[in-house]
Biopython code that builds the backbone (N, CA, C, O; Angstrom):
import numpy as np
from Bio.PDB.StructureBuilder import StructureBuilder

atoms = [
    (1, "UNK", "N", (-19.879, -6.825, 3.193)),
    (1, "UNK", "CA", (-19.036, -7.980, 3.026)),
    (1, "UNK", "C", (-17.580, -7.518, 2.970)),
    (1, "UNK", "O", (-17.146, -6.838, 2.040)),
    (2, "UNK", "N", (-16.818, -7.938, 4.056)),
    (2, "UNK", "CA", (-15.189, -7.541, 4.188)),
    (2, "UNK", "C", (-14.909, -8.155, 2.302)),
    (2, "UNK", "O", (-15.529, -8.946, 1.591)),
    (3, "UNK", "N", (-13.613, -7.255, 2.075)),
    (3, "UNK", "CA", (-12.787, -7.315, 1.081)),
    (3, "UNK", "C", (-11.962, -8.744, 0.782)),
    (3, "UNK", "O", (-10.981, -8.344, 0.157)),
    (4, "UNK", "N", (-11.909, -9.403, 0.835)),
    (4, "UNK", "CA", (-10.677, -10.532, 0.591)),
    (4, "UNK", "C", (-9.203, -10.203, 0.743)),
    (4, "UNK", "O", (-8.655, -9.414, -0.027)),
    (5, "UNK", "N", (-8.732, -10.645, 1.469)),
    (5, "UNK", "CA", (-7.170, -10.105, 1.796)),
    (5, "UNK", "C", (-5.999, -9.992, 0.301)),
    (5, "UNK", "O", (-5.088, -9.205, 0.041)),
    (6, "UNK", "N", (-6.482, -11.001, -0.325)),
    (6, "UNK", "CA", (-5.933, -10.961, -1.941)),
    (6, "UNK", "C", (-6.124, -9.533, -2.671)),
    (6, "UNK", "O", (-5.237, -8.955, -3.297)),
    (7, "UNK", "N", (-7.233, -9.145, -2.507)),
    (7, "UNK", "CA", (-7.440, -8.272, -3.334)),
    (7, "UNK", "C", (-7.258, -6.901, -2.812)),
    (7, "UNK", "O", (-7.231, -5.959, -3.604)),
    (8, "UNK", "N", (-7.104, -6.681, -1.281)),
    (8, "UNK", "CA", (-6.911, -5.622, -0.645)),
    (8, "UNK", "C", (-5.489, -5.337, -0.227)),
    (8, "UNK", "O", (-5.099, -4.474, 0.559)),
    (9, "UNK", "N", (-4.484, -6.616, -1.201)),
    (9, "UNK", "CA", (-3.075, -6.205, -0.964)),
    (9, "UNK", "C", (-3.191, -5.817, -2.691)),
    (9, "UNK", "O", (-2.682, -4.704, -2.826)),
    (10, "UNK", "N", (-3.528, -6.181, -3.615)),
    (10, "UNK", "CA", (-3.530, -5.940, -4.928)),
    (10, "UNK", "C", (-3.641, -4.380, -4.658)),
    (10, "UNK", "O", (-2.658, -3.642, -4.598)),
    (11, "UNK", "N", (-4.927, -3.977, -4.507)),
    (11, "UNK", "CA", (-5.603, -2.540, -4.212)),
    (11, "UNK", "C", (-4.065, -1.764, -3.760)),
    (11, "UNK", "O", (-3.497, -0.918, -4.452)),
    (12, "UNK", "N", (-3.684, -2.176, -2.718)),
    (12, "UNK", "CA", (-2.809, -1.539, -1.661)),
    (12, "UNK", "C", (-2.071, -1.250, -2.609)),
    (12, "UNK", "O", (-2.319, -0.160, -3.123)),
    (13, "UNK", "N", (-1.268, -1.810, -3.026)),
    (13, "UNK", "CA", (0.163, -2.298, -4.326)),
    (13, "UNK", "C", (-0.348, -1.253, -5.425)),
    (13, "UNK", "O", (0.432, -0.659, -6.169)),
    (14, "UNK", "N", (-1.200, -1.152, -5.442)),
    (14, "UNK", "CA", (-2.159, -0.904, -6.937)),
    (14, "UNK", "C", (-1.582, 0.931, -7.075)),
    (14, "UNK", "O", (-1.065, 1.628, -7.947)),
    (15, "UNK", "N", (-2.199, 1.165, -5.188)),
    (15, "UNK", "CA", (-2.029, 2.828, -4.929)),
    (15, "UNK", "C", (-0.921, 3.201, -5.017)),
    (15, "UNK", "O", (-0.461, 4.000, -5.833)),
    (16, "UNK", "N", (-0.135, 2.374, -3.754)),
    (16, "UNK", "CA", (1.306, 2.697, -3.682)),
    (16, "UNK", "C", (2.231, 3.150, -4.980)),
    (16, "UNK", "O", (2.953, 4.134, -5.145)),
    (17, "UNK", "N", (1.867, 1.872, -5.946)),
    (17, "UNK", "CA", (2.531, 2.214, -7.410)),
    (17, "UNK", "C", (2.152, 3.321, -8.186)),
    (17, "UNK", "O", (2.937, 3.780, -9.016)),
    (18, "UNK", "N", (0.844, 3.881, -7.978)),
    (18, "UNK", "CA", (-0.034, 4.767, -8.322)),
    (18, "UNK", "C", (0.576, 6.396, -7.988)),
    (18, "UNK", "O", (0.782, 7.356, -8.730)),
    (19, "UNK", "N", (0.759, 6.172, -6.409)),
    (19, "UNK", "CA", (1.665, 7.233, -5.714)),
    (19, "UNK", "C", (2.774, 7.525, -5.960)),
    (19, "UNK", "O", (3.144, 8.659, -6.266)),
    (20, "UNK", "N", (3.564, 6.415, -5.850)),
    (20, "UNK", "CA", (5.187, 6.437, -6.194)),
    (20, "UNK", "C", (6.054, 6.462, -7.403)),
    (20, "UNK", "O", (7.270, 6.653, -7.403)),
    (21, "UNK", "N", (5.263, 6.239, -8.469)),
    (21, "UNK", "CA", (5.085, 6.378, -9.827)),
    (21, "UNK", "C", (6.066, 7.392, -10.443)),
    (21, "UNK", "O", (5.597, 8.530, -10.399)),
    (22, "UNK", "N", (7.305, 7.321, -11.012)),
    (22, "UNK", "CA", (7.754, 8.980, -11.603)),
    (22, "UNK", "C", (7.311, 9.504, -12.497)),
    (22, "UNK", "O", (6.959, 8.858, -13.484)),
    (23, "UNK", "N", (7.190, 10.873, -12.423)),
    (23, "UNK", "CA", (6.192, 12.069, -13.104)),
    (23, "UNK", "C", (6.377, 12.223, -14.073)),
    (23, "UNK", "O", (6.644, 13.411, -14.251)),
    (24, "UNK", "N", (6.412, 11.517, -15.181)),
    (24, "UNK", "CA", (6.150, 11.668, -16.711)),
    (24, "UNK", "C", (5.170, 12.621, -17.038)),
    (24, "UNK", "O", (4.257, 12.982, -16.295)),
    (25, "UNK", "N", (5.379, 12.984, -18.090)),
    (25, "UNK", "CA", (3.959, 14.306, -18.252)),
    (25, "UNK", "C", (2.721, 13.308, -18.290)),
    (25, "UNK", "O", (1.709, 13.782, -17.773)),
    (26, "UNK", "N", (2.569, 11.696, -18.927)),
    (26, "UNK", "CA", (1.734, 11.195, -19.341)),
    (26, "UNK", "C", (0.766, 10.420, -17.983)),
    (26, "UNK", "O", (-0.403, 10.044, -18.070)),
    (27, "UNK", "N", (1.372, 10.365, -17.165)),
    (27, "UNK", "CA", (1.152, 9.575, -15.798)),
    (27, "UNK", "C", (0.261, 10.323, -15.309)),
    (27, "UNK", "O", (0.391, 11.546, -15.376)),
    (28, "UNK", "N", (-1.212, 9.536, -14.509)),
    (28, "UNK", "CA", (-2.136, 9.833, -13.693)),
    (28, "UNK", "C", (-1.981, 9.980, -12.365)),
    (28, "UNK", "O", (-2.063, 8.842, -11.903)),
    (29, "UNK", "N", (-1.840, 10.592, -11.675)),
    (29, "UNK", "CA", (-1.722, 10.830, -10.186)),
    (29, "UNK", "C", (-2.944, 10.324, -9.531)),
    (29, "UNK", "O", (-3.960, 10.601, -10.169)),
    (30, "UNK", "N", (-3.190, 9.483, -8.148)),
    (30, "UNK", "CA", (-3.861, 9.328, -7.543)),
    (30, "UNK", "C", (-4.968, 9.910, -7.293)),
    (30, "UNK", "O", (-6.045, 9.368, -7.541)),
    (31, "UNK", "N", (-4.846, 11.319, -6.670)),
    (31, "UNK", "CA", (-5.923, 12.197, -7.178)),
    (31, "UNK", "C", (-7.161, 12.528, -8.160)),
    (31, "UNK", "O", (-8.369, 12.589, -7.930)),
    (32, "UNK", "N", (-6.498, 12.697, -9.204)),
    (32, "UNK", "CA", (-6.869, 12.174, -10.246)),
    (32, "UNK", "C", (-7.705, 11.130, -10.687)),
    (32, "UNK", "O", (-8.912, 11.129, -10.929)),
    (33, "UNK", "N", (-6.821, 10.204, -10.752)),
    (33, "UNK", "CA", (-7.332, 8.606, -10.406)),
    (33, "UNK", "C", (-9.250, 8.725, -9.918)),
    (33, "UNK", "O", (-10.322, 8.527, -10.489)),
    (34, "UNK", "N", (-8.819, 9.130, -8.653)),
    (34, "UNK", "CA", (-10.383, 8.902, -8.004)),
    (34, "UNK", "C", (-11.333, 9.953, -8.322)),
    (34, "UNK", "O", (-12.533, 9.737, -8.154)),
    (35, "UNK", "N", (-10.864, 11.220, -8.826)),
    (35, "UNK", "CA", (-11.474, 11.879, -9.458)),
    (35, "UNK", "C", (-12.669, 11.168, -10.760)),
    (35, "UNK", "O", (-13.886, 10.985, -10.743)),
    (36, "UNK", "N", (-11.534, 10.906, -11.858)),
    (36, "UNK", "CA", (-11.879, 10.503, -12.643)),
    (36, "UNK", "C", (-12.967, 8.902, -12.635)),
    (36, "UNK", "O", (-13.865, 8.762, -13.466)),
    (37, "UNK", "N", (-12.708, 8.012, -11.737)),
    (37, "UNK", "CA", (-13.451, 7.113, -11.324)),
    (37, "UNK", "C", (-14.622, 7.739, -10.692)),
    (37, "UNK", "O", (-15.696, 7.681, -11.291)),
    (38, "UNK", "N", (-14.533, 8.404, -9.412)),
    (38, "UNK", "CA", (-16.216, 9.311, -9.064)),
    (38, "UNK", "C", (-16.736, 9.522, -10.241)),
    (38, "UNK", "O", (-17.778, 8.877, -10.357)),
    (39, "UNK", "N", (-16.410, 10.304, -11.417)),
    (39, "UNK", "CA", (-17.476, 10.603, -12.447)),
    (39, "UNK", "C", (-17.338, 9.590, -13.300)),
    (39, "UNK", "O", (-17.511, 9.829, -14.495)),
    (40, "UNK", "N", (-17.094, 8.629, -12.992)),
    (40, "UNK", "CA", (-17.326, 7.519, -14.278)),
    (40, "UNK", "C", (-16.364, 7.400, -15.698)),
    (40, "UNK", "O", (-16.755, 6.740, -16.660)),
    (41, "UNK", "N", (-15.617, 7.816, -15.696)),
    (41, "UNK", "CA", (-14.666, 8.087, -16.710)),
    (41, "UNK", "C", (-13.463, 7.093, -16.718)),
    (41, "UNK", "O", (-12.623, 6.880, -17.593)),
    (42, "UNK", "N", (-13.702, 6.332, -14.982)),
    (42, "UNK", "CA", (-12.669, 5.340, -15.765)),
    (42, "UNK", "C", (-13.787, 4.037, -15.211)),
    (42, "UNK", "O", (-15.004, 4.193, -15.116)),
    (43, "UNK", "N", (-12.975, 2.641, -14.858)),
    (43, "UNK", "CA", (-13.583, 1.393, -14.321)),
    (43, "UNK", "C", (-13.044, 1.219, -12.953)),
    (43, "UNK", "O", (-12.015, 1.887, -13.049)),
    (44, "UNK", "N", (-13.059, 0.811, -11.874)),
    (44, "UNK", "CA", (-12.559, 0.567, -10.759)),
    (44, "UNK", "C", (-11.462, -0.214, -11.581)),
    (44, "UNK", "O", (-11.501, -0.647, -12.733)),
    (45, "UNK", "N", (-10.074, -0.271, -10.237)),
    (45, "UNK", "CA", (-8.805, -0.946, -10.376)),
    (45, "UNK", "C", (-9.521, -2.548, -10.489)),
    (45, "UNK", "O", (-9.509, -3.312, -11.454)),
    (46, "UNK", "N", (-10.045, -2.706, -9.332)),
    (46, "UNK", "CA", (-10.278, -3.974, -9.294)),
    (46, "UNK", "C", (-11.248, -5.003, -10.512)),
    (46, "UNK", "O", (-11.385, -6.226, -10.546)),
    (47, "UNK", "N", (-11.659, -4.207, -11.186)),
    (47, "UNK", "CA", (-12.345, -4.462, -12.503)),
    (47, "UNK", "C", (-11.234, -4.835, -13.567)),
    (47, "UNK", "O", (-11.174, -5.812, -14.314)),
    (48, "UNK", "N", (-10.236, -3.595, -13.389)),
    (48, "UNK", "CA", (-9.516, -3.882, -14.593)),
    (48, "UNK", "C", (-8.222, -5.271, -14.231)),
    (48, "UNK", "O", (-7.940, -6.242, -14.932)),
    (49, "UNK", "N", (-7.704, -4.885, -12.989)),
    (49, "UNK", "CA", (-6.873, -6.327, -12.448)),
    (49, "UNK", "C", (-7.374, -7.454, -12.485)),
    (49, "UNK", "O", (-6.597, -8.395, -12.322)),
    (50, "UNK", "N", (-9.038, -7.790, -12.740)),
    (50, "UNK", "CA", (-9.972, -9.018, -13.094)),
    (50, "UNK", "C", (-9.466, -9.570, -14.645)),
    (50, "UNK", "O", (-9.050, -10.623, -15.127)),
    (51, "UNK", "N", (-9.725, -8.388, -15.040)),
    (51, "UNK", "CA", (-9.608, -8.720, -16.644)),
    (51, "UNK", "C", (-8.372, -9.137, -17.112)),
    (51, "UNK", "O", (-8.166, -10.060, -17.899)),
    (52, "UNK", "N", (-7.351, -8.219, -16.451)),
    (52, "UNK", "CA", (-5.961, -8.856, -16.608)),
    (52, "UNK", "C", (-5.453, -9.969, -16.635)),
    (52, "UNK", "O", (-4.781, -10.501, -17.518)),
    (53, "UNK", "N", (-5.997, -10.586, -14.976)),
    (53, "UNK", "CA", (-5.300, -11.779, -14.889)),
    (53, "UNK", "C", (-5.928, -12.510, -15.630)),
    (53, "UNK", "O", (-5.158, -13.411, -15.962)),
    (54, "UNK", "N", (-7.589, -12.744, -16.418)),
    (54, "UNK", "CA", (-8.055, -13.466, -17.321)),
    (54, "UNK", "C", (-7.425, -13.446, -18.554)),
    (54, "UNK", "O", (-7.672, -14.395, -19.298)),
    (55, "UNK", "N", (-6.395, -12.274, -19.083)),
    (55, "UNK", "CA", (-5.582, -12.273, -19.906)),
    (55, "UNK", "C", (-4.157, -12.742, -20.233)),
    (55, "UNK", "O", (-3.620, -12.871, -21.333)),
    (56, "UNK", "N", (-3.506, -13.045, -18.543)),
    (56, "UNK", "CA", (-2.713, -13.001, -18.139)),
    (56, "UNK", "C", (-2.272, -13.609, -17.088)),
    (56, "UNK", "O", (-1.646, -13.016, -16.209)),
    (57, "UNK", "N", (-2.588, -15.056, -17.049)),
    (57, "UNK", "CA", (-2.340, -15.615, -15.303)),
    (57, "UNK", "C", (-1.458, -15.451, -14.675)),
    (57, "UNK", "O", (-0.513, -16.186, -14.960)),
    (58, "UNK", "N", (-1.232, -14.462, -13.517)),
    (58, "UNK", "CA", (0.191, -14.673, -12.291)),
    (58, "UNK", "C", (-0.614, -13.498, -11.522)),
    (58, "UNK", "O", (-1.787, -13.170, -11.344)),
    (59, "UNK", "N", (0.836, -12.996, -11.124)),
    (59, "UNK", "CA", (0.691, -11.895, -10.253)),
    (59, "UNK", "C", (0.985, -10.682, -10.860)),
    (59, "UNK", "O", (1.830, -10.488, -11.734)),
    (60, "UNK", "N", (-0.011, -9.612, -10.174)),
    (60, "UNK", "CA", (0.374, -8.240, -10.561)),
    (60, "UNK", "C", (1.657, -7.408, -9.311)),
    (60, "UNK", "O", (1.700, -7.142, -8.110)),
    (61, "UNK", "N", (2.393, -7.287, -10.330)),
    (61, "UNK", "CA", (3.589, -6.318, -9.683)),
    (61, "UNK", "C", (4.058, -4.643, -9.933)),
    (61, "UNK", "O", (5.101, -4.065, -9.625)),
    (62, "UNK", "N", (3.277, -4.333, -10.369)),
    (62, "UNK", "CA", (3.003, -2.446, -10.866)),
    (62, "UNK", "C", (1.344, -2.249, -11.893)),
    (62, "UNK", "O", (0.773, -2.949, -12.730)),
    (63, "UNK", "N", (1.139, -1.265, -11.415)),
    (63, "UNK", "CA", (0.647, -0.848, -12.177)),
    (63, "UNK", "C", (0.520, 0.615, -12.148)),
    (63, "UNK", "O", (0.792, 1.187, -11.093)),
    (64, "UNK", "N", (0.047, 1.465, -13.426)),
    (64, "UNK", "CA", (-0.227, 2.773, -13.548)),
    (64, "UNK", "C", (-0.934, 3.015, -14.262)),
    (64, "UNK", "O", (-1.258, 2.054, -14.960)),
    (65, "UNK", "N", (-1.619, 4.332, -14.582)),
    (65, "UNK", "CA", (-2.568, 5.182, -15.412)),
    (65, "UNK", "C", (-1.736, 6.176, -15.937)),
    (65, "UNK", "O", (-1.010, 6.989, -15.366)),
    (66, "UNK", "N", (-1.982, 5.958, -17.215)),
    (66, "UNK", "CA", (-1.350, 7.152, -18.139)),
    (66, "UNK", "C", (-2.513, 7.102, -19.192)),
    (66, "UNK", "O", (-3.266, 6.197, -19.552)),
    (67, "UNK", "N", (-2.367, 8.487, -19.566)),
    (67, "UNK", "CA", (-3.597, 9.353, -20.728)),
    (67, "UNK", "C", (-2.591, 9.356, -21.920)),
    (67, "UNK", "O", (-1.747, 10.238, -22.078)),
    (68, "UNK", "N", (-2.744, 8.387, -22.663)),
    (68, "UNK", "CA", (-2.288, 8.193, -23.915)),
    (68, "UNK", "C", (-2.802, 8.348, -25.166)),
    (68, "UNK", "O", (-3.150, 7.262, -25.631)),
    (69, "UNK", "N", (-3.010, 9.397, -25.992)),
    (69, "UNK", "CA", (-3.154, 10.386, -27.053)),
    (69, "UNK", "C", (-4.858, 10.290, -26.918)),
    (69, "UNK", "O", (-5.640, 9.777, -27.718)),
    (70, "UNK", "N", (-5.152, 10.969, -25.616)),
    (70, "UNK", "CA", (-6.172, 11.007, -25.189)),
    (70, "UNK", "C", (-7.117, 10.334, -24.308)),
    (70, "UNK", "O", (-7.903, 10.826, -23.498)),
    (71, "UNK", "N", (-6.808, 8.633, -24.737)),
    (71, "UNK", "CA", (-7.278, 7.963, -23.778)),
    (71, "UNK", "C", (-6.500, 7.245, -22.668)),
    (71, "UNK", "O", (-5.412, 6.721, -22.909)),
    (72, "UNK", "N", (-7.189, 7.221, -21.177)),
    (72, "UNK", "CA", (-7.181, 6.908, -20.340)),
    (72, "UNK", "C", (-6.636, 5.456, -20.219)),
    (72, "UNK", "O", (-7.458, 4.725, -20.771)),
    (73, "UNK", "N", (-5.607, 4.739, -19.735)),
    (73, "UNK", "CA", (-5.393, 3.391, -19.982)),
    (73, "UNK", "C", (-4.387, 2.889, -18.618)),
    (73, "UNK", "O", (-3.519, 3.590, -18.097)),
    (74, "UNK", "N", (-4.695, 1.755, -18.291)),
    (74, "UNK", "CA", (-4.047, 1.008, -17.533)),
    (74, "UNK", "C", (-2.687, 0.385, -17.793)),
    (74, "UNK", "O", (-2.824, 0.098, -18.983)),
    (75, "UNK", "N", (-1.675, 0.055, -17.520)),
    (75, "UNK", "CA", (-0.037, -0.133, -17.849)),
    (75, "UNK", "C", (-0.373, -1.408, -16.621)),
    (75, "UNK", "O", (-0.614, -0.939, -15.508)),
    (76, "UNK", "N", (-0.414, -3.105, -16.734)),
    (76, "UNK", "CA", (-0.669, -3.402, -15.298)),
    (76, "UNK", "C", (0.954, -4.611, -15.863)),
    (76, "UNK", "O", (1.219, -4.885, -17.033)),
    (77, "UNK", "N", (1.577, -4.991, -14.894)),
    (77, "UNK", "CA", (3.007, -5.534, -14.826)),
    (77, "UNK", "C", (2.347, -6.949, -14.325)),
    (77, "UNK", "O", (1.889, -6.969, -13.183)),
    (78, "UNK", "N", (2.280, -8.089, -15.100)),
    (78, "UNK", "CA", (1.913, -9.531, -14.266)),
    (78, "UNK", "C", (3.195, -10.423, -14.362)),
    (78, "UNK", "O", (3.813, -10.950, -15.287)),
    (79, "UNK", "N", (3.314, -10.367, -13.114)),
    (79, "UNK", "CA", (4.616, -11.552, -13.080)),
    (79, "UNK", "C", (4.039, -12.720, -13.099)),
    (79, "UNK", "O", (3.168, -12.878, -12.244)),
    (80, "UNK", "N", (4.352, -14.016, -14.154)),
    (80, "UNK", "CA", (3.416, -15.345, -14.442)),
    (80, "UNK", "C", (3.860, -16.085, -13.827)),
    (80, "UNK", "O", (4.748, -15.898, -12.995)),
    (81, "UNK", "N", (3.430, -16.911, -14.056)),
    (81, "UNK", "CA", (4.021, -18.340, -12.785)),
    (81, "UNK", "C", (5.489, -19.239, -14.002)),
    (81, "UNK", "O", (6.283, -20.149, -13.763)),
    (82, "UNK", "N", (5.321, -18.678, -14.832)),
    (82, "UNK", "CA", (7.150, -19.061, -15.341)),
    (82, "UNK", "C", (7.899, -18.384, -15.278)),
    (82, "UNK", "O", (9.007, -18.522, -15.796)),
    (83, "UNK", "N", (7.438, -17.222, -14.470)),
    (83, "UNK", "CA", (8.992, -16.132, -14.359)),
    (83, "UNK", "C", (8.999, -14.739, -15.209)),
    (83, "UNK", "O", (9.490, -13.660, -14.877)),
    (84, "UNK", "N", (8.243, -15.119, -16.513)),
    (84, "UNK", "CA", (8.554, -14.432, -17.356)),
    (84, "UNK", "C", (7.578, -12.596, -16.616)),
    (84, "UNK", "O", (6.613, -12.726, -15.862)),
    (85, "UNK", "N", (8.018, -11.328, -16.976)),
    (85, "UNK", "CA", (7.041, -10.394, -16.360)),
    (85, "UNK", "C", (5.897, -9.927, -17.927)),
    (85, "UNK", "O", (6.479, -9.920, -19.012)),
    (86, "UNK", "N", (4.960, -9.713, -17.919)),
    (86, "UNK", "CA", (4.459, -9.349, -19.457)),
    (86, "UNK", "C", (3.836, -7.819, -18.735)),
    (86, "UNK", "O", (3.621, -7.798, -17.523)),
    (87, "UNK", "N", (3.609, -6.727, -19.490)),
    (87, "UNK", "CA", (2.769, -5.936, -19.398)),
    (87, "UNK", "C", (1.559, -5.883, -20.216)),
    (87, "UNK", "O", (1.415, -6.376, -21.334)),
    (88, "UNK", "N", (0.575, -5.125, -19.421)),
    (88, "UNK", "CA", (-0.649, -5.900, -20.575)),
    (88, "UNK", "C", (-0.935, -3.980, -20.160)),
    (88, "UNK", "O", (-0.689, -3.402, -19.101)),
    (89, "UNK", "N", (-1.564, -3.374, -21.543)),
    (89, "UNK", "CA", (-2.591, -2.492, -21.618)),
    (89, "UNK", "C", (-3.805, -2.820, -21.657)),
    (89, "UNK", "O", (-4.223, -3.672, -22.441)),
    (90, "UNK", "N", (-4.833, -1.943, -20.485)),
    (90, "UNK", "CA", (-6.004, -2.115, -20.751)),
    (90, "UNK", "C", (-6.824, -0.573, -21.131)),
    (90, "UNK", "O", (-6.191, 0.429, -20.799)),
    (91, "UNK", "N", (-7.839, -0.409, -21.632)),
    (91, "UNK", "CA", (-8.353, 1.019, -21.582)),
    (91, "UNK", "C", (-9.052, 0.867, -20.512)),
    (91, "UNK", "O", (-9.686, -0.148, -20.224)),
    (92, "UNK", "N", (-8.936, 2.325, -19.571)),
    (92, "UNK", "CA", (-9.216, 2.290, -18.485)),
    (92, "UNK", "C", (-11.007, 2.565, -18.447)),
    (92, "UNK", "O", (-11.560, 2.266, -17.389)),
    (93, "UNK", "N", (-11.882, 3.126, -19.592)),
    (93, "UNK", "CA", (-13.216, 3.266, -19.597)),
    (93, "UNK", "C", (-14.031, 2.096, -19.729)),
    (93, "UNK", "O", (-15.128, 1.806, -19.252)),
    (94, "UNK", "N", (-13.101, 1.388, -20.619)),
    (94, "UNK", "CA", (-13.957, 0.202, -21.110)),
    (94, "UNK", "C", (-13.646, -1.429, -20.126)),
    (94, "UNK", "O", (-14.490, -2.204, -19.674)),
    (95, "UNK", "N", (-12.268, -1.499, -20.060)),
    (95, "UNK", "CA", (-11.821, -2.602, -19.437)),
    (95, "UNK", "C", (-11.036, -3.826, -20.683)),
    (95, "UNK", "O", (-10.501, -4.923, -20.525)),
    (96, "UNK", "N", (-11.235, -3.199, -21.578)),
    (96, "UNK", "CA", (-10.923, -3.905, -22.599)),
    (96, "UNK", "C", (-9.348, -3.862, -23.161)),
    (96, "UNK", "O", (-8.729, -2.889, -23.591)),
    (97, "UNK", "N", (-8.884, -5.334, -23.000)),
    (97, "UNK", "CA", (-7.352, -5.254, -23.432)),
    (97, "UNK", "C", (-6.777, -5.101, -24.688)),
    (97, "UNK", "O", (-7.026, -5.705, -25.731)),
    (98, "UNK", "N", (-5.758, -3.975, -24.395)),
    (98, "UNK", "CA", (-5.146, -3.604, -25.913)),
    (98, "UNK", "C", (-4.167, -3.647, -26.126)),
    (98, "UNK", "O", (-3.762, -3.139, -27.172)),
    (99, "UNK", "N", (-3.607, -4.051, -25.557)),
    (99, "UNK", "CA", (-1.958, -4.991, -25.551)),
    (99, "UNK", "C", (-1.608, -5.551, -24.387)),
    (99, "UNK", "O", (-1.750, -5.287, -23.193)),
    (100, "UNK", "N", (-0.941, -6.684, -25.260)),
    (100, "UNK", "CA", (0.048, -7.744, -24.290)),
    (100, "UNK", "C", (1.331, -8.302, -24.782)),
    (100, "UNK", "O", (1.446, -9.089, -25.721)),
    (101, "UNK", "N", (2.520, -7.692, -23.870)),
    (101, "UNK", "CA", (3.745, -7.592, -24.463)),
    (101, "UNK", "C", (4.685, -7.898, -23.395)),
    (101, "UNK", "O", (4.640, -7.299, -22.321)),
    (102, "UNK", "N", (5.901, -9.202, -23.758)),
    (102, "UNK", "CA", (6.991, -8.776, -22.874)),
    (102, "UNK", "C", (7.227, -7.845, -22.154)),
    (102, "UNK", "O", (6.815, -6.829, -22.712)),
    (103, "UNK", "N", (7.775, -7.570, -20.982)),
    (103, "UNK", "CA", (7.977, -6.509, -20.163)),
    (103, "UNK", "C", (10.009, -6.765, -20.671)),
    (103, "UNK", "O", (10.450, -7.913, -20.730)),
    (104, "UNK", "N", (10.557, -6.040, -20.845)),
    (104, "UNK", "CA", (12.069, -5.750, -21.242)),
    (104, "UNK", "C", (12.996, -5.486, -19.642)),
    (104, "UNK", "O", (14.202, -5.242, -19.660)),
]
sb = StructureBuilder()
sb.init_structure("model")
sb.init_model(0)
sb.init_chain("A")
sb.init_seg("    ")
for serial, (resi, resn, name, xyz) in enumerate(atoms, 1):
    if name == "N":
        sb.init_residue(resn, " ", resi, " ")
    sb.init_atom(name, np.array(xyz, "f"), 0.0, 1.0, " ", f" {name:<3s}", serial, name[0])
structure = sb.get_structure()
């Protein structure tokens, strides 16, 4: 079953930001990324961008992986349909949201 064009520009957006990302010590590299997904250690993107927008209705406009005092977690940027941008943390094993905060 082809992908949905929605979700295969999300995906796209998802990498790019993933790739282009500046190198903080804390930041996941792509590589990585799929590493860690092959062995199960994290959730697919598209799992966790589900959960988001159920947290969070709009659009996603960044996202990244950073290993934060050990665990693995999602940083995803939703621009809402009032303008406002929020960032929401998710943990990247579980899918489960652990903050939702103004974006500054």
């Amino acid at each position: 079953m082809p992908m949905p064009a929605f979700l295969r520009r999300h995906l796209i957006a998802a990498m790019l930001a993933l790739a282009a990302g500046d190198a903080r010590a804390d930041d996941v590299g792509p590589e990585v990324a799929r590493q860690l997904l092959s062995e199960g250690r994290i959730r697919p993107l598209a799992e966790i961008l589900d959960a988001v927008k159920a947290a969070v209705p709009g659009e996603m406009v960044e996202v990244e992986l950073e290993l934060d005092d050990g665990t693995y977690v999602y940083e995803v940027k939703q621009l809402r349909p009032d303008g406002r941008v929020q960032e929401v943390k998710a943990d990247a094993a579980t899918g489960k949201i652990l903050k939702i905060e103004d974006d500054d």
